[in-house]
Short mmCIF file of the C-alpha atoms (twelve columns), coordinates in Angstrom:
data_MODEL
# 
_entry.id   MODEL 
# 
loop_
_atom_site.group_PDB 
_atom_site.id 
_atom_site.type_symbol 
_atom_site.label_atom_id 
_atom_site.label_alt_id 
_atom_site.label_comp_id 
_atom_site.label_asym_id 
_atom_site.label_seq_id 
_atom_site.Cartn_x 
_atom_site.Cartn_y 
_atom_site.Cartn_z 
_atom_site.pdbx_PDB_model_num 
ATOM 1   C CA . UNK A 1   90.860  124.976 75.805  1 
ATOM 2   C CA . UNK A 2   89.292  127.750 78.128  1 
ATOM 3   C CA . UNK A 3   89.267  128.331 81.196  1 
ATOM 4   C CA . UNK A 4   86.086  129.027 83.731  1 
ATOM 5   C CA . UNK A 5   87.130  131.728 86.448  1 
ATOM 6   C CA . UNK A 6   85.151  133.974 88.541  1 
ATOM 7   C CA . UNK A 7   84.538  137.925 88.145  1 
ATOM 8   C CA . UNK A 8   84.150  140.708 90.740  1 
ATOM 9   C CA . UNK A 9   80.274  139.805 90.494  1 
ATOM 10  C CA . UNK A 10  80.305  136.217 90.961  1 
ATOM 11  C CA . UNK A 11  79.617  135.364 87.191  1 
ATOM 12  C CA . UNK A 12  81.086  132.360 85.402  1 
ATOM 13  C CA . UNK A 13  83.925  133.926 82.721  1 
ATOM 14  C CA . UNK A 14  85.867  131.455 80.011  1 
ATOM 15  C CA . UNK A 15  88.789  132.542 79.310  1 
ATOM 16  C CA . UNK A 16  91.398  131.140 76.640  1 
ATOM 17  C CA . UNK A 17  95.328  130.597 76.736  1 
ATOM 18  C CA . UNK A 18  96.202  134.015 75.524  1 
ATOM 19  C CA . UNK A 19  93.604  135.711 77.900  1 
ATOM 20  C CA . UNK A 20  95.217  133.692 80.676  1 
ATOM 21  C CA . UNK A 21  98.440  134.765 79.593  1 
ATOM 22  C CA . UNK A 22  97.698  138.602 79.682  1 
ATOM 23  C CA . UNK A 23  96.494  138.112 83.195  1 
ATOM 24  C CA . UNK A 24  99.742  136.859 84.230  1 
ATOM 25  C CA . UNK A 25  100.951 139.816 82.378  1 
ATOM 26  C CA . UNK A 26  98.897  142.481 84.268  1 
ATOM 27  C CA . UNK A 27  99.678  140.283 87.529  1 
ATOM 28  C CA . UNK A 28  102.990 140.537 87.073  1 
ATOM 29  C CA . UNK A 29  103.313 144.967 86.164  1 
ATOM 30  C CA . UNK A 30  101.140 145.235 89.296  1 
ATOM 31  C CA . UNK A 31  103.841 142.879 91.469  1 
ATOM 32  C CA . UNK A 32  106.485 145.312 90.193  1 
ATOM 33  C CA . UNK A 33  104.719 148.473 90.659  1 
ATOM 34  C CA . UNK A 34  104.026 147.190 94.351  1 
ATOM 35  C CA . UNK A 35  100.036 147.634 93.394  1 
ATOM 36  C CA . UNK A 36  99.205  143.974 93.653  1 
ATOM 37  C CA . UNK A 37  95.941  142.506 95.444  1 
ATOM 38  C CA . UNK A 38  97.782  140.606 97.942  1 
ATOM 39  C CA . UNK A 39  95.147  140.373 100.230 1 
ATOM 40  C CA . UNK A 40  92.961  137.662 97.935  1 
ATOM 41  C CA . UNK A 41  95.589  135.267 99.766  1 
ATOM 42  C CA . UNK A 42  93.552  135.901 102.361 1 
ATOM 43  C CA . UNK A 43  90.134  136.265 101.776 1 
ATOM 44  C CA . UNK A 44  87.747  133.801 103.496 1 
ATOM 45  C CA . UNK A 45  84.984  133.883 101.313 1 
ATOM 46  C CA . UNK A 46  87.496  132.489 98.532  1 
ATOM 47  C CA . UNK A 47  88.357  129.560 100.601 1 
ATOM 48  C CA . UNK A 48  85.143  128.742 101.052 1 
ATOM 49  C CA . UNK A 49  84.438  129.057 97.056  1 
ATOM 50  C CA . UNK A 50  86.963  126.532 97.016  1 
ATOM 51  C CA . UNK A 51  86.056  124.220 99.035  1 
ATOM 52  C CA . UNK A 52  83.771  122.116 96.241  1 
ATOM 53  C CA . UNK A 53  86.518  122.314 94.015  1 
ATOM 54  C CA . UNK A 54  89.190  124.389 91.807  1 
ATOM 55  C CA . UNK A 55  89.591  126.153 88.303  1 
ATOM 56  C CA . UNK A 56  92.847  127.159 87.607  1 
ATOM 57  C CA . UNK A 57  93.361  129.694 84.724  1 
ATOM 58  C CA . UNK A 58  97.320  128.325 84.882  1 
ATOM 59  C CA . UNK A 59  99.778  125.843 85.251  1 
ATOM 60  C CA . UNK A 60  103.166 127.347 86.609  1 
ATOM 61  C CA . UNK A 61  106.538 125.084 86.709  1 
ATOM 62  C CA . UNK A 62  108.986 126.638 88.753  1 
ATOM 63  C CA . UNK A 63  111.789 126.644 90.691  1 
ATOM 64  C CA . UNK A 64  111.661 125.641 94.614  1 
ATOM 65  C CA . UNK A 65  113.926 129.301 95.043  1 
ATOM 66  C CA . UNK A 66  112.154 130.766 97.648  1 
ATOM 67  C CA . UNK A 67  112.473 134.384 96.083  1 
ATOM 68  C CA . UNK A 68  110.276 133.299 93.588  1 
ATOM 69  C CA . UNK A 69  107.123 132.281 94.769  1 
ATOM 70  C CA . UNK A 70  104.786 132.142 91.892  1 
ATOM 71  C CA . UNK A 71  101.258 133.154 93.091  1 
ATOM 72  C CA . UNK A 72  102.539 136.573 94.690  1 
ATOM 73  C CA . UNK A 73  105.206 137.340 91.312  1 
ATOM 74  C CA . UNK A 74  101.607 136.872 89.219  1 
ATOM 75  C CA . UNK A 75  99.692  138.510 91.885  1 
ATOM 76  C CA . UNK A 76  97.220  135.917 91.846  1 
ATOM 77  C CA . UNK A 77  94.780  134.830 94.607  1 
ATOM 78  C CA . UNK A 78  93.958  131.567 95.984  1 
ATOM 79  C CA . UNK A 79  92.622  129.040 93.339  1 
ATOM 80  C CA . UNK A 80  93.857  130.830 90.684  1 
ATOM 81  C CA . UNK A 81  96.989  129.081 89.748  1 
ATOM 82  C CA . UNK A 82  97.952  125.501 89.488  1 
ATOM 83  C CA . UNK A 83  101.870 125.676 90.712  1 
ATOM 84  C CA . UNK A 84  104.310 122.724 90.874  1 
ATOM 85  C CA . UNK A 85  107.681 123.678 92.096  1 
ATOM 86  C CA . UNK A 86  111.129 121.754 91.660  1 
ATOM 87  C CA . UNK A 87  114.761 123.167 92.089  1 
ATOM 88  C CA . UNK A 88  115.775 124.081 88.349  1 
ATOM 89  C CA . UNK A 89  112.452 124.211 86.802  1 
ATOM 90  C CA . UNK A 90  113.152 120.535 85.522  1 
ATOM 91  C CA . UNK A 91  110.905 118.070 84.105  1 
ATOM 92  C CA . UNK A 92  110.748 114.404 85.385  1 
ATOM 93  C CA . UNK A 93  107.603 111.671 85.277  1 
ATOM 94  C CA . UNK A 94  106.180 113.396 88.462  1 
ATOM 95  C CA . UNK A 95  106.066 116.804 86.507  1 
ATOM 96  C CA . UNK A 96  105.193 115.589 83.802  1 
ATOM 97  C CA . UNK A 97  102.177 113.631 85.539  1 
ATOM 98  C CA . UNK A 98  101.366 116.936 87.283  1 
ATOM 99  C CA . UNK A 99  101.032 119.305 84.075  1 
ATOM 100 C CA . UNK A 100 99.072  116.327 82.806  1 
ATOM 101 C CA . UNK A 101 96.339  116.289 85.716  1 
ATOM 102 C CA . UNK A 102 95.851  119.876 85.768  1 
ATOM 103 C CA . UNK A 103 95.327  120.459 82.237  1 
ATOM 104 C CA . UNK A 104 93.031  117.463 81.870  1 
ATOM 105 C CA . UNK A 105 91.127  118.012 85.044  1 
ATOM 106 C CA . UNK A 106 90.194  121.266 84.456  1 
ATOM 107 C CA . UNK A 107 90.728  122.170 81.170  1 
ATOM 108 C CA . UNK A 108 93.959  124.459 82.240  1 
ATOM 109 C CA . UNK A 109 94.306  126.383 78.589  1 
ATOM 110 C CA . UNK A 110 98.297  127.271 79.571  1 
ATOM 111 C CA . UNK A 111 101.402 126.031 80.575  1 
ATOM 112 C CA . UNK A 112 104.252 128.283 82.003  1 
ATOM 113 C CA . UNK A 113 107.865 127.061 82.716  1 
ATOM 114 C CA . UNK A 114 109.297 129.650 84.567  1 
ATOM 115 C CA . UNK A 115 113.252 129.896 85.117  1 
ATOM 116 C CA . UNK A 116 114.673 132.352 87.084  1 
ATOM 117 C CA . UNK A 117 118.166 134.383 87.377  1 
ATOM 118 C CA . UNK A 118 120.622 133.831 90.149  1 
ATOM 119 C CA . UNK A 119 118.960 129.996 89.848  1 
ATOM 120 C CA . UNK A 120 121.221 127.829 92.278  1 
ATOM 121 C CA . UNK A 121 120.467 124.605 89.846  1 
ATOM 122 C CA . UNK A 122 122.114 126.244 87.280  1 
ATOM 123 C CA . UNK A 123 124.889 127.404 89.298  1 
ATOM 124 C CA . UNK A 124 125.378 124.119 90.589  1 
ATOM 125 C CA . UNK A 125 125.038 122.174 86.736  1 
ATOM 126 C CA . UNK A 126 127.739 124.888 85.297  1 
ATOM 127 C CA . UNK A 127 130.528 123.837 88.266  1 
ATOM 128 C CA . UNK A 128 129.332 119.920 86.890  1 
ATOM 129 C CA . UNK A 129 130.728 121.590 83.488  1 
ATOM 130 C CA . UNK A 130 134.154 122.888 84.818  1 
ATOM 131 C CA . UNK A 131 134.944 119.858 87.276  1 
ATOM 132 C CA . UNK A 132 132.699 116.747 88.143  1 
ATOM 133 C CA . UNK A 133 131.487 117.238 91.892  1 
ATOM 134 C CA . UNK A 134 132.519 113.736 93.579  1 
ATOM 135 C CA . UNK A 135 130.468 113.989 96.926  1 
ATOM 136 C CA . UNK A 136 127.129 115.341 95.670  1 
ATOM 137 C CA . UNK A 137 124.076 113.325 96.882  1 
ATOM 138 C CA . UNK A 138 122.474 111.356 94.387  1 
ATOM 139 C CA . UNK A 139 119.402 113.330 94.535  1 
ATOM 140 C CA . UNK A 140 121.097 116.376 93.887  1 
ATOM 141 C CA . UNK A 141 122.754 114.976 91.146  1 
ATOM 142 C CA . UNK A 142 119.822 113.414 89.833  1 
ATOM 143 C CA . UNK A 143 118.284 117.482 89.549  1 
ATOM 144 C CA . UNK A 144 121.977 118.254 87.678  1 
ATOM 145 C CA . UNK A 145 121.908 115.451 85.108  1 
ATOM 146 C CA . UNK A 146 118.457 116.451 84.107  1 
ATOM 147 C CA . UNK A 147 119.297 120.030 83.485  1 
ATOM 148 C CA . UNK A 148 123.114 119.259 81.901  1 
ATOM 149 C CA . UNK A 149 122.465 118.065 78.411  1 
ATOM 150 C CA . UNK A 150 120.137 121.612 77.963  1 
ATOM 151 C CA . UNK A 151 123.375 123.638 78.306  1 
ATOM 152 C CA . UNK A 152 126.084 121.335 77.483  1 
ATOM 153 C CA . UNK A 153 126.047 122.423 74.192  1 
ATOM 154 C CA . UNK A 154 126.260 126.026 74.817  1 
ATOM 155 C CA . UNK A 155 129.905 125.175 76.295  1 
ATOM 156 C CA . UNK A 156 131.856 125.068 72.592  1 
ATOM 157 C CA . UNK A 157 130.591 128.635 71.756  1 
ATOM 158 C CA . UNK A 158 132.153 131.919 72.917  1 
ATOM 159 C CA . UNK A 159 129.971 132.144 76.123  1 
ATOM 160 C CA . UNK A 160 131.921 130.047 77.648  1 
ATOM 161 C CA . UNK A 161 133.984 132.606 77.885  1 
ATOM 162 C CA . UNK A 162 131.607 135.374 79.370  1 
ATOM 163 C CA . UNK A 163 130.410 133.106 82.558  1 
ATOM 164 C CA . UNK A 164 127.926 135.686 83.278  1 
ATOM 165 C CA . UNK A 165 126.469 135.405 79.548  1 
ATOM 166 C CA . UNK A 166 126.562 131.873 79.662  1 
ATOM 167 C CA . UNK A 167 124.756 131.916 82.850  1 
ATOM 168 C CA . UNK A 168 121.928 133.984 81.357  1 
ATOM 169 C CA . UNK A 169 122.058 131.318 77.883  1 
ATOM 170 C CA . UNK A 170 121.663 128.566 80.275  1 
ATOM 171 C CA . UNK A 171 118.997 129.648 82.420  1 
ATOM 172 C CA . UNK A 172 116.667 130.365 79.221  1 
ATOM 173 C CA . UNK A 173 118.261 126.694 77.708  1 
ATOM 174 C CA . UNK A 174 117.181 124.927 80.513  1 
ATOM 175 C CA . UNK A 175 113.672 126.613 80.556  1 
ATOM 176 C CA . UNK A 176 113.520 125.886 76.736  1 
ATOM 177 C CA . UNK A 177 114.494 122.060 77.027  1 
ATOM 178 C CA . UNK A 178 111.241 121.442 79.408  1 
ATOM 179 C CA . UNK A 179 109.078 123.078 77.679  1 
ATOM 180 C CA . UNK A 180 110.121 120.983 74.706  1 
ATOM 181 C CA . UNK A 181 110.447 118.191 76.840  1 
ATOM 182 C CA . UNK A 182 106.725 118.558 78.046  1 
ATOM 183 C CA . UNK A 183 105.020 119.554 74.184  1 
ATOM 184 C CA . UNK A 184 106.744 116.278 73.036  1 
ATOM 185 C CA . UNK A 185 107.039 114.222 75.814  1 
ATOM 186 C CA . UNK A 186 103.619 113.643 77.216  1 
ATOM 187 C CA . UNK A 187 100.840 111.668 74.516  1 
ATOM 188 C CA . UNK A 188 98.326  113.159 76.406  1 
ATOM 189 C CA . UNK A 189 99.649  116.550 76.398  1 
ATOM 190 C CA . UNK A 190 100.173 116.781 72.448  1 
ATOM 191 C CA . UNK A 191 97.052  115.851 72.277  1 
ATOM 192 C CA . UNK A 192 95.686  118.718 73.872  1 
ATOM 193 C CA . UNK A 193 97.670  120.878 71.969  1 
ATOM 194 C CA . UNK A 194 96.713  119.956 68.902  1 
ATOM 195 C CA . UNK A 195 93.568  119.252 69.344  1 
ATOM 196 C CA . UNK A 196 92.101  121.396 71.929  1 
ATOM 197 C CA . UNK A 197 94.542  124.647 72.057  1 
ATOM 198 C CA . UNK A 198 96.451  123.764 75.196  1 
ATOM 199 C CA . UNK A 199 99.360  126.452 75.149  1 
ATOM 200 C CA . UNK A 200 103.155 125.738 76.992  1 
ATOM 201 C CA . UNK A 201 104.942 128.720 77.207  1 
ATOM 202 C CA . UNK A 202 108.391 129.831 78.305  1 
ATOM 203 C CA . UNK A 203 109.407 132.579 80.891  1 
ATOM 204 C CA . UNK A 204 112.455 133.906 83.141  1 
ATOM 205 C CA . UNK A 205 111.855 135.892 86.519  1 
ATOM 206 C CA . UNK A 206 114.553 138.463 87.262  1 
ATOM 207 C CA . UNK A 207 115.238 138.703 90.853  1 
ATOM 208 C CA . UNK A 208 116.345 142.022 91.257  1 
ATOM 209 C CA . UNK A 209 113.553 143.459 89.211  1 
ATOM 210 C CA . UNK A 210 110.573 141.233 89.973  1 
ATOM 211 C CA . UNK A 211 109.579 141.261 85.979  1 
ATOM 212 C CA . UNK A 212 109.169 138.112 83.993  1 
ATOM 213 C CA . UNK A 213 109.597 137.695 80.770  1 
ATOM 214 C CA . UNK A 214 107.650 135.617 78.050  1 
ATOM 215 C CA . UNK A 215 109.611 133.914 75.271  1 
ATOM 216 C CA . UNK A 216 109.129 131.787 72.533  1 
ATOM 217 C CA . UNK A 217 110.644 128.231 72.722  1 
# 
Protein backbone atom coordinates (compact mmCIF):
# COMPACT_ATOMS: atom_id res chain seq x y z
CA UNK A 1 0.00 0.00 0.00
CA UNK A 2 1.32 3.67 -0.56
CA UNK A 3 0.40 6.53 0.31
CA UNK A 4 -0.27 9.90 -1.97
CA UNK A 5 0.88 13.11 0.07
CA UNK A 6 1.82 16.48 -1.01
CA UNK A 7 5.48 18.12 -1.27
CA UNK A 8 6.71 21.68 -0.63
CA UNK A 9 5.91 22.19 -4.50
CA UNK A 10 2.52 20.94 -4.74
CA UNK A 11 3.50 17.59 -6.51
CA UNK A 12 1.73 14.28 -5.92
CA UNK A 13 4.46 11.91 -3.77
CA UNK A 14 3.60 7.94 -2.92
CA UNK A 15 4.98 7.00 -0.20
CA UNK A 16 5.07 3.35 1.42
CA UNK A 17 4.67 2.04 5.14
CA UNK A 18 8.29 2.32 6.02
CA UNK A 19 8.59 5.85 4.37
CA UNK A 20 5.56 6.80 6.45
CA UNK A 21 7.12 5.43 9.35
CA UNK A 22 10.45 7.47 9.09
CA UNK A 23 8.33 10.56 8.84
CA UNK A 24 6.84 9.91 12.09
CA UNK A 25 10.36 9.34 13.06
CA UNK A 26 11.77 12.75 11.90
CA UNK A 27 8.33 14.26 13.30
CA UNK A 28 8.87 13.03 16.37
CA UNK A 29 13.22 14.19 16.91
CA UNK A 30 11.92 17.58 15.72
CA UNK A 31 8.91 17.55 18.63
CA UNK A 32 11.74 16.81 21.08
CA UNK A 33 14.26 19.15 19.86
CA UNK A 34 11.38 21.88 20.07
CA UNK A 35 12.09 22.44 16.04
CA UNK A 36 8.71 21.23 14.91
CA UNK A 37 6.48 23.02 12.12
CA UNK A 38 3.69 23.72 14.35
CA UNK A 39 2.33 26.31 12.43
CA UNK A 40 0.94 23.78 9.42
CA UNK A 41 -1.95 23.47 12.17
CA UNK A 42 -2.67 26.53 10.99
CA UNK A 43 -2.18 27.20 7.61
CA UNK A 44 -5.24 28.22 5.52
CA UNK A 45 -4.23 27.23 2.30
CA UNK A 46 -4.09 23.52 3.79
CA UNK A 47 -7.61 23.68 4.85
CA UNK A 48 -8.65 24.62 1.81
CA UNK A 49 -6.53 21.61 0.09
CA UNK A 50 -8.66 19.69 2.21
CA UNK A 51 -11.67 20.60 1.64
CA UNK A 52 -12.30 17.96 -1.53
CA UNK A 53 -11.00 15.37 0.51
CA UNK A 54 -8.05 13.68 2.69
CA UNK A 55 -4.84 11.42 2.32
CA UNK A 56 -3.52 10.34 5.35
CA UNK A 57 0.08 8.92 5.33
CA UNK A 58 -1.08 7.28 9.01
CA UNK A 59 -3.36 5.74 11.19
CA UNK A 60 -2.56 6.58 14.96
CA UNK A 61 -4.50 4.65 17.97
CA UNK A 62 -4.01 6.37 21.03
CA UNK A 63 -4.82 7.18 24.24
CA UNK A 64 -7.54 10.06 25.08
CA UNK A 65 -4.44 11.43 27.76
CA UNK A 66 -4.41 14.81 26.93
CA UNK A 67 -0.48 15.04 27.21
CA UNK A 68 -0.34 13.09 24.31
CA UNK A 69 -1.89 14.54 21.51
CA UNK A 70 -0.74 12.74 18.47
CA UNK A 71 -0.52 15.24 15.54
CA UNK A 72 1.79 17.76 17.57
CA UNK A 73 4.13 14.49 19.29
CA UNK A 74 4.58 13.57 15.23
CA UNK A 75 4.73 17.12 14.30
CA UNK A 76 2.38 16.62 11.64
CA UNK A 77 0.05 19.16 9.94
CA UNK A 78 -3.51 19.07 9.17
CA UNK A 79 -4.54 16.09 6.90
CA UNK A 80 -1.68 14.31 7.55
CA UNK A 81 -2.69 11.81 10.10
CA UNK A 82 -5.70 9.68 10.56
CA UNK A 83 -6.00 9.65 14.66
CA UNK A 84 -8.60 7.73 16.71
CA UNK A 85 -8.23 8.21 20.37
CA UNK A 86 -9.61 5.96 23.34
CA UNK A 87 -8.45 5.91 27.08
CA UNK A 88 -5.86 2.88 27.13
CA UNK A 89 -5.13 2.61 23.55
CA UNK A 90 -7.76 -0.34 23.47
CA UNK A 91 -9.35 -2.00 20.66
CA UNK A 92 -13.19 -2.55 20.46
CA UNK A 93 -15.65 -2.97 17.13
CA UNK A 94 -15.66 0.91 16.82
CA UNK A 95 -11.74 0.85 16.55
CA UNK A 96 -11.58 -1.72 14.85
CA UNK A 97 -14.21 -0.27 12.22
CA UNK A 98 -12.13 2.93 12.29
CA UNK A 99 -8.55 1.41 11.35
CA UNK A 100 -10.65 -0.44 8.81
CA UNK A 101 -12.13 2.79 6.98
CA UNK A 102 -9.00 4.61 6.92
CA UNK A 103 -6.85 2.05 5.53
CA UNK A 104 -9.40 1.05 2.90
CA UNK A 105 -10.46 4.52 2.01
CA UNK A 106 -7.34 5.78 1.31
CA UNK A 107 -4.99 3.27 1.03
CA UNK A 108 -3.36 4.28 4.66
CA UNK A 109 0.05 1.98 4.21
CA UNK A 110 0.50 2.05 8.39
CA UNK A 111 -0.96 1.42 11.49
CA UNK A 112 0.45 2.82 14.85
CA UNK A 113 -0.85 1.81 18.37
CA UNK A 114 0.62 4.13 20.52
CA UNK A 115 0.71 3.55 24.48
CA UNK A 116 2.00 5.91 26.64
CA UNK A 117 3.77 6.06 30.28
CA UNK A 118 2.07 7.42 33.33
CA UNK A 119 -1.24 5.91 31.23
CA UNK A 120 -4.21 6.31 33.82
CA UNK A 121 -5.95 3.01 32.08
CA UNK A 122 -3.25 1.12 33.14
CA UNK A 123 -3.08 2.54 36.47
CA UNK A 124 -6.57 1.99 36.93
CA UNK A 125 -6.50 -2.04 35.34
CA UNK A 126 -3.35 -2.80 37.83
CA UNK A 127 -5.57 -1.60 41.19
CA UNK A 128 -8.43 -4.19 39.24
CA UNK A 129 -5.32 -6.70 39.83
CA UNK A 130 -4.69 -5.99 43.61
CA UNK A 131 -8.49 -5.53 44.71
CA UNK A 132 -11.71 -5.56 42.45
CA UNK A 133 -13.07 -1.83 42.37
CA UNK A 134 -16.92 -2.31 43.43
CA UNK A 135 -18.32 1.22 42.41
CA UNK A 136 -16.65 1.75 39.02
CA UNK A 137 -19.09 2.75 36.21
CA UNK A 138 -19.72 0.22 33.79
CA UNK A 139 -18.14 2.14 31.11
CA UNK A 140 -15.09 2.48 32.88
CA UNK A 141 -14.99 -0.94 33.57
CA UNK A 142 -15.85 -1.90 30.24
CA UNK A 143 -12.18 0.16 29.14
CA UNK A 144 -10.50 -2.14 32.24
CA UNK A 145 -11.78 -5.56 31.17
CA UNK A 146 -10.54 -4.94 27.71
CA UNK A 147 -7.06 -4.08 28.73
CA UNK A 148 -6.88 -6.87 31.87
CA UNK A 149 -6.32 -10.17 30.17
CA UNK A 150 -3.05 -8.25 28.21
CA UNK A 151 -1.32 -7.98 31.62
CA UNK A 152 -2.89 -10.51 33.73
CA UNK A 153 -0.39 -12.78 32.92
CA UNK A 154 2.51 -10.67 33.69
CA UNK A 155 1.18 -10.88 37.48
CA UNK A 156 2.88 -14.61 38.33
CA UNK A 157 6.38 -13.32 37.29
CA UNK A 158 8.79 -11.30 39.45
CA UNK A 159 7.42 -7.87 38.27
CA UNK A 160 4.92 -8.11 40.31
CA UNK A 161 7.13 -7.35 42.63
CA UNK A 162 8.81 -4.14 41.07
CA UNK A 163 5.28 -2.15 40.54
CA UNK A 164 7.14 0.36 38.64
CA UNK A 165 8.59 -2.48 36.21
CA UNK A 166 5.42 -4.02 35.94
CA UNK A 167 3.91 -0.79 35.08
CA UNK A 168 6.35 -0.28 32.20
CA UNK A 169 5.62 -4.46 31.09
CA UNK A 170 2.06 -3.58 31.06
CA UNK A 171 1.93 -0.51 29.21
CA UNK A 172 3.98 -2.19 26.19
CA UNK A 173 1.50 -5.60 26.90
CA UNK A 174 -1.41 -3.73 26.44
CA UNK A 175 -0.05 -1.91 23.28
CA UNK A 176 1.09 -5.41 22.02
CA UNK A 177 -2.40 -7.19 22.61
CA UNK A 178 -4.16 -4.52 20.08
CA UNK A 179 -1.98 -4.60 17.72
CA UNK A 180 -2.40 -8.36 17.68
CA UNK A 181 -5.86 -7.93 18.26
CA UNK A 182 -6.22 -5.66 15.07
CA UNK A 183 -3.59 -7.96 12.50
CA UNK A 184 -5.89 -10.92 13.48
CA UNK A 185 -8.99 -9.60 14.29
CA UNK A 186 -10.27 -7.69 11.34
CA UNK A 187 -10.84 -10.05 7.73
CA UNK A 188 -10.49 -7.05 6.01
CA UNK A 189 -7.44 -5.90 7.64
CA UNK A 190 -5.38 -9.27 7.09
CA UNK A 191 -6.22 -8.93 3.96
CA UNK A 192 -4.47 -5.88 3.40
CA UNK A 193 -1.61 -7.08 5.02
CA UNK A 194 -1.03 -9.80 3.17
CA UNK A 195 -1.95 -8.83 0.21
CA UNK A 196 -1.31 -5.25 -0.26
CA UNK A 197 1.58 -4.38 2.47
CA UNK A 198 -0.61 -2.69 5.05
CA UNK A 199 1.88 -2.36 8.11
CA UNK A 200 0.51 -2.24 12.16
CA UNK A 201 3.10 -1.22 14.26
CA UNK A 202 3.68 -0.80 17.97
CA UNK A 203 4.93 2.33 19.95
CA UNK A 204 5.15 3.94 23.62
CA UNK A 205 5.30 7.86 24.18
CA UNK A 206 7.31 8.87 27.25
CA UNK A 207 5.87 11.80 28.90
CA UNK A 208 8.65 13.33 30.43
CA UNK A 209 10.79 13.08 27.37
CA UNK A 210 8.37 13.57 24.48
CA UNK A 211 10.23 10.52 22.45
CA UNK A 212 8.36 7.53 21.17
CA UNK A 213 9.51 4.51 20.66
CA UNK A 214 8.88 1.84 17.83
CA UNK A 215 8.74 -1.85 18.76
CA UNK A 216 8.12 -4.98 17.32
CA UNK A 217 4.94 -6.88 18.43
Amino acid sequence: MYASIQDSYGERLMISAQQALQRLQEGNRRFVSGTGHGEELFDTNRRDQLVSGQEPFAIILGCSDSRVPAEIVFDQGLGDLFVIRVAGNIVAPSQVGSVEFAAEQFKTPLVVVMGHTHCGAIRATIDELHRPVGERSKNIQAIVDRIRPSIESLVSTPLWEDQEEFVKHATRANVRASVNQLRHGSALLEKLTEEQGLVITGAEYDIQSGEIDFFEC
